[in-house]
C-alpha angles and dihedrals in degrees: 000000000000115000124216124207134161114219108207141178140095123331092259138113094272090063093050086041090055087051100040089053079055108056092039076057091057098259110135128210116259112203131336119316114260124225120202121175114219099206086186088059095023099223140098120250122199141206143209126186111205137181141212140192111203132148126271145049129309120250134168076231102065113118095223096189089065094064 
C-alpha cells in the first residue's frame, strides 16, 4: 500500500530536520515543497508532501508516523 502524509511548520531546522528523519526512514518527497508567510506570525511556514510503499492493508486507523 503507499502511505501519504504533509509535513508542516515554520521554515526552520526543525522542519528540514523532520523531513530529513523521514526520508532516512524511507519516505520519499512527492512534489515540490510549498511556502506560505503567516503576517500575523510573521514568519514563513513550509510544506512537503512525502510518500511511502509498505505491506499491508490500508486502515483510518493507521498511525502513519510509526511507519
Amino acid at each position: 500500500m503507499r502511505l501519504y502524509r504533509f509535513l508542516t511548520g515554520p521554515d526552520d531546522a526543525s522542519f528540514c530536520h523532520r523531513v530529513s528523519e523521514a526520508l532516512n526512514r524511507g519516505w520519499e518527497l512527492y512534489g515540490p515543497p510549498s511556502l506560505v508567510f503567516d503576517a500575523e506570525q510573521g514568519r514563513t511556514i513550509c510544506g512537503q508532501a512525502i510518500v511511502k510503499e509498505v505491506e499491508g492493508n490500508y486502515s483510518s486507523d493507521l498511525e502513519l508516523s510509526d511507519h
